[in-house]
C-alpha positions in Angstrom: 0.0 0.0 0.0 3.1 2.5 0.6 4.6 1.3 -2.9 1.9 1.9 -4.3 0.9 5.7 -2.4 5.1 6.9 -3.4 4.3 6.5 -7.1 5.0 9.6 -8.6 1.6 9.6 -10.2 -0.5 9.5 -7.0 2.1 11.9 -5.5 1.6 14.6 -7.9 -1.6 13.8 -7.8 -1.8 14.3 -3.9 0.6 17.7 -4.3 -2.1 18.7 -6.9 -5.1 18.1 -4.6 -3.1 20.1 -1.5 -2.8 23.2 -3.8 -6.8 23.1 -5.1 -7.1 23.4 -0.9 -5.8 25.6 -0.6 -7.7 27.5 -3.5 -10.6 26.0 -1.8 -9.9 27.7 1.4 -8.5 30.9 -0.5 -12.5 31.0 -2.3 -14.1 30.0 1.4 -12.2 32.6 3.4 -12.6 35.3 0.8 -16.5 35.2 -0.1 -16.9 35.4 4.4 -14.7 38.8 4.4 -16.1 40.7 1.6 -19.8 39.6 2.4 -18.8 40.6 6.1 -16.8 43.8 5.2 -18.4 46.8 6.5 -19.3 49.1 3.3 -18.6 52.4 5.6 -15.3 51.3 6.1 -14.5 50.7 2.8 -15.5 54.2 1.8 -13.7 56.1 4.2 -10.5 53.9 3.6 -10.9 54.5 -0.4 -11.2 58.0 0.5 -7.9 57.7 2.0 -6.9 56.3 -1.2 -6.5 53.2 -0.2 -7.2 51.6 -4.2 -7.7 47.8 -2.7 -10.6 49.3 -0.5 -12.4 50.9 -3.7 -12.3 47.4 -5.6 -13.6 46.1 -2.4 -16.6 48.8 -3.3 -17.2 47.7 -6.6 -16.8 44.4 -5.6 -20.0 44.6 -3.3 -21.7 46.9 -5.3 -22.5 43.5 -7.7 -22.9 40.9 -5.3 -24.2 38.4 -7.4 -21.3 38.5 -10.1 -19.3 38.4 -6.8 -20.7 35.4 -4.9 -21.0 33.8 -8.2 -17.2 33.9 -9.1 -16.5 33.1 -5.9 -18.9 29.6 -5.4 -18.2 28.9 -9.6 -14.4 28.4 -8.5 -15.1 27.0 -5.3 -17.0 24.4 -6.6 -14.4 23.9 -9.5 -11.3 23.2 -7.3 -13.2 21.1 -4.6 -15.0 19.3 -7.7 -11.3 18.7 -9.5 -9.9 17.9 -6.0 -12.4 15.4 -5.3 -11.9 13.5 -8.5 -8.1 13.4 -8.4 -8.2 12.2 -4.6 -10.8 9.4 -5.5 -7.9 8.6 -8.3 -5.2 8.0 -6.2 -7.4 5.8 -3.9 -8.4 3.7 -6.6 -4.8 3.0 -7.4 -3.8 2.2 -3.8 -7.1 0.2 -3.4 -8.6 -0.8 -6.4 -11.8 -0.5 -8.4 -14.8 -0.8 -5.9 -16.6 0.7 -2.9 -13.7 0.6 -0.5 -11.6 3.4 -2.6 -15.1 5.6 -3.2 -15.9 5.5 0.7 -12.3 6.4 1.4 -11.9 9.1 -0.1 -15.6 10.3 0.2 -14.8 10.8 4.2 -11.2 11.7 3.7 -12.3 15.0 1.1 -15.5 15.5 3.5 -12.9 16.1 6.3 -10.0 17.8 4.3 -12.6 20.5 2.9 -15.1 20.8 5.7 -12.1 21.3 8.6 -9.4 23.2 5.9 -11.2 25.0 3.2 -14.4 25.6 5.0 -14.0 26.3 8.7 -10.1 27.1 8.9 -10.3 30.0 6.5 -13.9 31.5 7.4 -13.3 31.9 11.0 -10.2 33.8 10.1 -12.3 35.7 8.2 -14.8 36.5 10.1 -12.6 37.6 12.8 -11.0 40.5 10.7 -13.0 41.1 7.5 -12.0 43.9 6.6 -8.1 43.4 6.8 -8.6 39.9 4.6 -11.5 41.7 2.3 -8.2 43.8 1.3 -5.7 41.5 1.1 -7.9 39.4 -1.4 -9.4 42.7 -4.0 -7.0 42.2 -6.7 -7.5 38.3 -6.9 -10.8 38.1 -6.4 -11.3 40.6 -8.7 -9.8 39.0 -11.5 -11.4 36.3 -11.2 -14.8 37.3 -11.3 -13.8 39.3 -14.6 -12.1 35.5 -16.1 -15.6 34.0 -15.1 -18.1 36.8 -15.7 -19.3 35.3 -18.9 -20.4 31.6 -17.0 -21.6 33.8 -14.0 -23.8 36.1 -16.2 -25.7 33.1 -17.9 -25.8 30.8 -14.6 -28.1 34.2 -13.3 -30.2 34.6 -15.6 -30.9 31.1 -15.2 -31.0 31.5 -11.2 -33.4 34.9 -12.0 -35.3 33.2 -14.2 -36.2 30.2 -12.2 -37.1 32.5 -8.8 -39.2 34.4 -10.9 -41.2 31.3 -11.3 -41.6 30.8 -7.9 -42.8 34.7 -7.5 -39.4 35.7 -6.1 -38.2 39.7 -6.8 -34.0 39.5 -6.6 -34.3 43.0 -7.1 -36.7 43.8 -3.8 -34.8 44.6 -0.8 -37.3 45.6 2.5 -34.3 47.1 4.4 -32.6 50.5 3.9 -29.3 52.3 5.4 -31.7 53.7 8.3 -32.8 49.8 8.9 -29.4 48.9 8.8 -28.2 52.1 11.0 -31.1 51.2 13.3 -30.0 47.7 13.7 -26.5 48.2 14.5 -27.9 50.8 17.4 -29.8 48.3 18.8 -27.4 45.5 19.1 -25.2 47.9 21.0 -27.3 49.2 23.0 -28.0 45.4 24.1 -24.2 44.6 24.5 -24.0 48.3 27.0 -22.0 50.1 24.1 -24.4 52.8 23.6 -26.8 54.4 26.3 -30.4 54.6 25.8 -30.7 58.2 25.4 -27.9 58.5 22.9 -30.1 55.8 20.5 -33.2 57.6 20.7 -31.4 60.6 19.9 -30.1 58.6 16.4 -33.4 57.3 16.0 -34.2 61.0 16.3 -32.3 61.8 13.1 -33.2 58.7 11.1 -37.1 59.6 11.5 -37.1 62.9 11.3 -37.4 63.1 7.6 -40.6 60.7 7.9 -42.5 63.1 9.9 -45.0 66.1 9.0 -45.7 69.1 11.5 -49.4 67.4 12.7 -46.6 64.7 14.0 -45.2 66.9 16.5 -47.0 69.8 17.2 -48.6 70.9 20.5 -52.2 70.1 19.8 -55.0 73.4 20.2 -56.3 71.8 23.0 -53.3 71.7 25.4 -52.8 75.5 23.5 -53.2 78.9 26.1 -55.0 81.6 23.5 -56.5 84.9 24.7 -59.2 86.9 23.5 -57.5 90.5 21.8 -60.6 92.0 23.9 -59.6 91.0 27.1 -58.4 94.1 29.9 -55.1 94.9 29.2 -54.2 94.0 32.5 -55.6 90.5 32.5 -54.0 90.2 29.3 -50.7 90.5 30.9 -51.2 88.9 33.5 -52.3 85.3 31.9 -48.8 86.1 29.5 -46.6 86.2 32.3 -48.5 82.8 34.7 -48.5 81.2 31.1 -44.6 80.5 31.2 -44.3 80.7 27.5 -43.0 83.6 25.5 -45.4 83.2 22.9 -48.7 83.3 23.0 -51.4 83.6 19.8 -54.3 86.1 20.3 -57.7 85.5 18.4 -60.3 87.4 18.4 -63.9 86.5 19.2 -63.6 83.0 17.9 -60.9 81.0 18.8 -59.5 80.3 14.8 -59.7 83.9 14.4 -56.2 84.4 15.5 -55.1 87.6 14.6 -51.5 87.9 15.7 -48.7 86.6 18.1 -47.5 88.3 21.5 -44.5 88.3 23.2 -43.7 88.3 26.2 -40.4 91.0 25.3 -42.8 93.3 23.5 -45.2 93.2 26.8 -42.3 93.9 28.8 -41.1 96.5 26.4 -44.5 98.4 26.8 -44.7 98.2 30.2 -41.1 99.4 30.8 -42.4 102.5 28.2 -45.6 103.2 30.5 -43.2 103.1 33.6 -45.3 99.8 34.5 -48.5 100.7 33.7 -50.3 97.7 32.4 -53.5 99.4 31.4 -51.2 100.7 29.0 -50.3 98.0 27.0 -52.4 97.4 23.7 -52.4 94.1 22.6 -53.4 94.9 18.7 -50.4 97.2 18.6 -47.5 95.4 19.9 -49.0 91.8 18.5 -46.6 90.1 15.9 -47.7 88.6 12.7 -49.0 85.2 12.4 -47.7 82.2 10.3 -50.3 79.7 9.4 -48.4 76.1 7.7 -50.5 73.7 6.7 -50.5 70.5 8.7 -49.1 68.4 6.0 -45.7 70.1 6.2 -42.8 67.6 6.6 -41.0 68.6 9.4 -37.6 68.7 8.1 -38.9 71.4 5.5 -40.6 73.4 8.4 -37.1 73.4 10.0 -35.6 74.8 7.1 -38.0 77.3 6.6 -37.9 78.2 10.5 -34.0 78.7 10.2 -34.8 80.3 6.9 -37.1 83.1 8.3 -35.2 83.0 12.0 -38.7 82.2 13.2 -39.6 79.9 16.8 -43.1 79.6 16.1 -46.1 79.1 13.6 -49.8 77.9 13.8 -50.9 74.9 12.3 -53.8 74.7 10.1 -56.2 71.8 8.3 -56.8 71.6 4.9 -59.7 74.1 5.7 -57.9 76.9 7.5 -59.1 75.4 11.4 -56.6 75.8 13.6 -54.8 72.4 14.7 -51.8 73.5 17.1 -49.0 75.5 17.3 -45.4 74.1 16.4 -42.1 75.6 17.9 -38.6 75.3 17.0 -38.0 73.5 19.8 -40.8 70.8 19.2 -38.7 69.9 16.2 -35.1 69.6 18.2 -36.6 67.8 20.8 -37.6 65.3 18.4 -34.0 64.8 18.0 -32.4 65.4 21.6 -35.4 64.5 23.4 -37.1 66.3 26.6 -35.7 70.2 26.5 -36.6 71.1 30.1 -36.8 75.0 30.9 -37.0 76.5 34.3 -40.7 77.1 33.4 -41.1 73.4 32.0 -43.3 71.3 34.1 -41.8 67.9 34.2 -43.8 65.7 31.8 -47.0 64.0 33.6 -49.2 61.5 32.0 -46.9 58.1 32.5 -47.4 56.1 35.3 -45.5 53.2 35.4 -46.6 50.0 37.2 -44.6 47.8 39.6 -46.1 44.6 37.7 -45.3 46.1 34.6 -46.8 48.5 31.7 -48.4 51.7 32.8 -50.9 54.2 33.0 -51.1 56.2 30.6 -52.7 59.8 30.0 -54.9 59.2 26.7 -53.5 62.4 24.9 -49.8 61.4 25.2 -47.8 60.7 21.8 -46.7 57.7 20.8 -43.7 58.3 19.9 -42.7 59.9 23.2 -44.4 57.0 24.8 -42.2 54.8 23.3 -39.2 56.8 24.0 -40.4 56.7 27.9 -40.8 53.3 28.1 -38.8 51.4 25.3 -41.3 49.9 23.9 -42.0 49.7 20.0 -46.1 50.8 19.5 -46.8 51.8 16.1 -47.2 55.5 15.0 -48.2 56.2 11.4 -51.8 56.0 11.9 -52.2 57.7 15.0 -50.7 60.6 16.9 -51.8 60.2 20.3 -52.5 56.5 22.7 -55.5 57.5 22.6 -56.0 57.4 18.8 -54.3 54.2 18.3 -57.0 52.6 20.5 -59.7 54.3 18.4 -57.7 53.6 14.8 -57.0 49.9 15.5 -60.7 49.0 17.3 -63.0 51.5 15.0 -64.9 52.4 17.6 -65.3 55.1 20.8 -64.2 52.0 23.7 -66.4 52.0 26.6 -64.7 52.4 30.3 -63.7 49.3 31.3 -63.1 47.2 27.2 -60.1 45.5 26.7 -58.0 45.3 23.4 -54.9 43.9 22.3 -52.7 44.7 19.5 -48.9 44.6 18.1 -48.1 43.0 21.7 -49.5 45.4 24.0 -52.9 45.4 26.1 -55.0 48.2 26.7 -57.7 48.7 29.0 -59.6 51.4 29.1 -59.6 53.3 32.7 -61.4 56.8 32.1 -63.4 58.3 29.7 -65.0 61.9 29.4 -67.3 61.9 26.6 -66.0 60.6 23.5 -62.5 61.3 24.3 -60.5 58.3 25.7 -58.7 60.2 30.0 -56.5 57.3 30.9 -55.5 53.5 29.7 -53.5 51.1 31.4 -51.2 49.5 28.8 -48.3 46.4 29.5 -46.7 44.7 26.9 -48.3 40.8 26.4 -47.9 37.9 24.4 -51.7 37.7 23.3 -53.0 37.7 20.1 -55.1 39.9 18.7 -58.3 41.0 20.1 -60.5 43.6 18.5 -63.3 44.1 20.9 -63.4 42.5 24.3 -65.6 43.7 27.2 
């Protein structure tokens, strides 16, 4: 048998079969570091001018020419090395099922532990330091096999359209990506809560319009123009905001902004006279947006004008809210607490889990509060979502469940919905439960 394995024919043979895997592990390691390689990295290295880290680029920027190179030559030298090893065990063993089974096991444990697992976890441990170590190569060789490649996917294309499958679809974008990479961080301690809402922040800003965020009408101080001068100032200065809008006689009549400098300037004027200050004169000009304003326009527009504030309006000129610069950075930075903020009520968390919730409380700052994920393109407010997902006004005391979470329905005043208690579950669905 060891006459017969030193025959310079089975020895080159063998030689042959090391060097194809070693291809095999060169193919194995290299499609795990450029799928692997982080794209961001690339780009800032080729802006460096680092070349190998711009073929990298290209080299991910067609994937499927990539991955095909890579498997076509894979599959060639593991193929070819196969054969050749089966040879030489024929020769040492003979024709038959002995010298098949050999070297069946002996390639399944060559390639699986040396051109499979060897090279990837190498790989996989430094991606991007093999990813450009292996450009030029790889490179090459998906231009050498880009003609087999291109027909083997239109074959591969052709039979997943069959089967209804888009190649081109892809459901995630950078943000998703962004997003993900955030969260897996913020699960392994490397980022802090606050700093991933705040990148969230950014992410969704563009998604929003001004109805989004603003301060709805309801939770908005107005006065009447027509009011005594004194009151007048008097509600500006309890109020604790600088702005306030004045209407006249109805309240989507409003007819101009006031400041609380301009008050202050009048008074100083009348040597503190309050009677003396006249609302319609000092009053500044109104700016009505329409609802349907995304927000990162009404931010350019806001720095454009060097403006804090504007009224939103419907499609029919009603008065909605009032948006302030600040509503939009908080959006980004979270809470911006004053010395005349009041801290933020409505959330009542529960020992057993979930909380109470105020029914007029956003969403989104819900799930900034407590972490949780409820959905916020239909509805604005908690209380909304309940109303949106059950299609009906919920009576005190009706259960619902959706997207994971329970609500219950505490207090009600009229048709509006006071106070839920909400907890995260793993129910299913229910639509209307009393």
């Amino acid at each position: 048998m060891l006459d017969a394995l030193l025959q310079p024919q089975n020895l080159i043979m063998l030689g042959i079969v090391v060097c194809l895997l070693c291809f095999s592990g060169f193919f194995s390691g290299s499609e795990t570091a450029l799928t692997a390689a982080s794209r961001a990295r690339m780009h800032s290295a080729e802006k460096d001018g680092d070349k190998r880290a711009g073929i990298v680029s290209r080299l991910l920027n067609m994937r499927e020419r990539l991955l095909g190179g890579i498997l076509l030559g894979n599959n060639m030298v593991n193929i070819l090395a196969s054969v050749l090893t089966t040879a030489v065990f024929t020769n040492i063993f003979g024709d038959g099922g002995a010298a098949l089974a050999g070297a069946t096991v002996v390639m399944t444990l060559l390639i699986l532990i040396f051109a499979e697992v060897l090279p990837k976890t190498y790989a996989i441990s430094q991606p991007d330091k093999m990813a450009l170590k292996v450009a030029r190569p790889i490179s090459l060789i998906v231009k050498i096999f880009a003609p087999i490649v291109s027909i083997v996917q239109v074959i591969v294309n052709g039979t997943l359209r069959i089967f209804g499958v888009d190649t081109n679809a892809s459901a995630w974008t950078a943000a998703d990506e962004i997003k993900g990479a955030v969260d897996l961080h913020l699960e392994e301690g490397g980022v802090a809560k606050r700093a991933r809402d705040q990148i969230y922040g950014v992410l969704e800003i563009g998604e929003l319009d001004v109805e989004d965020v603003m301060i709805h009408r309801k939770n908005v101080i107005m006065l009447d123009v027509n009011l005594p001068a004194e009151q007048i100032v008097k509600e500006v200065l309890d109020s604790g905001h600088s702005r306030i809008p004045i209407y006249e006689e109805d309240q989507d009549n409003i007819i101009g902004i006031l400041h609380v400098k301009d008050i202050l300037k009048s008074i100083s004027k009348a040597n503190g006279d309050f009677s003396a200050v006249n609302a319609k004169k000092i009053m500044r000009d109104t700016w009505f947006v329409p609802e349907t304003t995304s927000v990162v326009k009404q931010l350019r527009a806001f720095q454009q004008k060097r403006e804090h504030f504007a009224l939103v309006v419907d499609e029919y000129g009603a008065l909605m809210g009032v948006l302030t610069l600040e509503d939009i950075l908080e959006e980004i930075v979270g809470d911006i607490q004053d010395e005349y903020d009041e801290e933020i009520e409505g959330i009542e968390r529960l020992k057993e889990g979930g909380a109470i919730l105020q029914g007029d409380l956003p969403v989104r700052d819900i799930n900034r509060a407590m972490d949780w994920k409820l959905p916020d393109e239909e509805a604005v407010t908690i209380a909304g979502l309940v109303i949106h997902e059950s299609q009906t006004i919920p009576e005190v005391g009706q259960t619902f469940a959706y997207y994971g979470y329970r609500f219950e329905i505490l207090k009600k005043l009229r048709n509006q919905i006071v106070s839920l208690k909400v907890r995260k579950t793993f129910e299913p669905d229910q639509r209307n439960e009393s």
